[in-house]
C-alpha positions as CSV (number, residue, x, y, z in Angstrom):
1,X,-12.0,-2.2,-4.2
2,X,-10.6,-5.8,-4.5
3,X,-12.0,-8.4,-6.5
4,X,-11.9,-11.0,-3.7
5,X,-12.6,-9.8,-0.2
6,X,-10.3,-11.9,2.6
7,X,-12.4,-14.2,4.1
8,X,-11.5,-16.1,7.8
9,X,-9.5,-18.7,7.1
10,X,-11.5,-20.5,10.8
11,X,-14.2,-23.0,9.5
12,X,-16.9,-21.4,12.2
13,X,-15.8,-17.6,11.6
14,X,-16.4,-18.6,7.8
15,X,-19.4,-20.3,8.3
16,X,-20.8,-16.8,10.3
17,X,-19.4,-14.8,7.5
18,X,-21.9,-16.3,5.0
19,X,-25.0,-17.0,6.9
20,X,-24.7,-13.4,7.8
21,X,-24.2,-12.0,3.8
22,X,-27.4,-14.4,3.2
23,X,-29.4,-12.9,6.0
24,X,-28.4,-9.6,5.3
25,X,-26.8,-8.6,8.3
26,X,-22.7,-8.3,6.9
27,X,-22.2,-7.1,3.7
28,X,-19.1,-8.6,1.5
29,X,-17.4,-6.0,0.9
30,X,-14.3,-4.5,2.1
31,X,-14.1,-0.4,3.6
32,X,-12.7,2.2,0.7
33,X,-9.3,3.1,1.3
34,X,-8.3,6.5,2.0
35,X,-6.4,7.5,-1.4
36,X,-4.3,10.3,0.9
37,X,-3.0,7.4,3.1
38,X,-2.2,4.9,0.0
39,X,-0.3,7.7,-2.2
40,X,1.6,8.2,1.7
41,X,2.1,4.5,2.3
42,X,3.7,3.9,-1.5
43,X,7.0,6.4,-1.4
44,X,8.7,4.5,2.0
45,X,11.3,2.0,0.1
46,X,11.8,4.2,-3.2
47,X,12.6,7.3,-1.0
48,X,15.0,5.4,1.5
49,X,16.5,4.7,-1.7
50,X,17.3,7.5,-3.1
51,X,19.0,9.3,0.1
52,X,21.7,6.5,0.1
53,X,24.4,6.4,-1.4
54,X,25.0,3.3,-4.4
55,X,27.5,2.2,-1.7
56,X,25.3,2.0,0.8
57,X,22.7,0.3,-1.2
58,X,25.6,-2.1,-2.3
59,X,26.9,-3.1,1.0
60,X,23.5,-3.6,2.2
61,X,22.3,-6.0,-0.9
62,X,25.8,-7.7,-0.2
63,X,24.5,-8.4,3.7
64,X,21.4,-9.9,2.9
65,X,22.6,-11.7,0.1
66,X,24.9,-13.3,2.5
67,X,22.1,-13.7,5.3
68,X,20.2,-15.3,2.7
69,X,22.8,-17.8,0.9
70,X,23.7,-18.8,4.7
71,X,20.4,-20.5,5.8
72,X,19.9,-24.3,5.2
73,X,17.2,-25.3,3.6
C-alpha cells in the first residue's frame, strides 16, 4: 500500500475527491496489488539483459548515449 495515494492533479476532480472521503462515499485508499503480477512485472529489463550478449548491450549503450549527447538543450 503507498504512503501517499495519487490524487487529481484538476482543481474540481480534487475538490470531489475530498468532499467525497469526508462524506463517506470514496475511500482514500488505493486497490492491493496482485503480488503474482508485481513479481511478473519486475524480471522484463534484467532478463532482456541477460540473453544478450556484452556486445550487444555495449553497442546499444553506445546508441543512446549518442541519441542523448546529440539533443540541444
Amino acid at each position: 500500500m503507498a504512503k501517499n495515494p495519487k490524487r487529481p492533479r484538476d482543481p474540481n476532480q480534487l475538490a470531489k475527491l475530498i468532499v467525497g472521503i469526508a462524506s463517506g462515499d470514496e475511500t482514500d485508499e488505493r486497490p492491493e496489488k496482485n503480488e503474482a503480477a508485481v513479481a511478473l512485472g519486475r524480471k522484463g529489463g534484467a532478463a532482456r539483459a541477460a540473453k544478450m550478449t556484452p556486445e550487444r548491450r555495449k553497442e546499444i549503450a553506445k546508441k543512446a548515449a549518442a541519441k542523448r549527447w546529440s539533443k540541444t538543450s
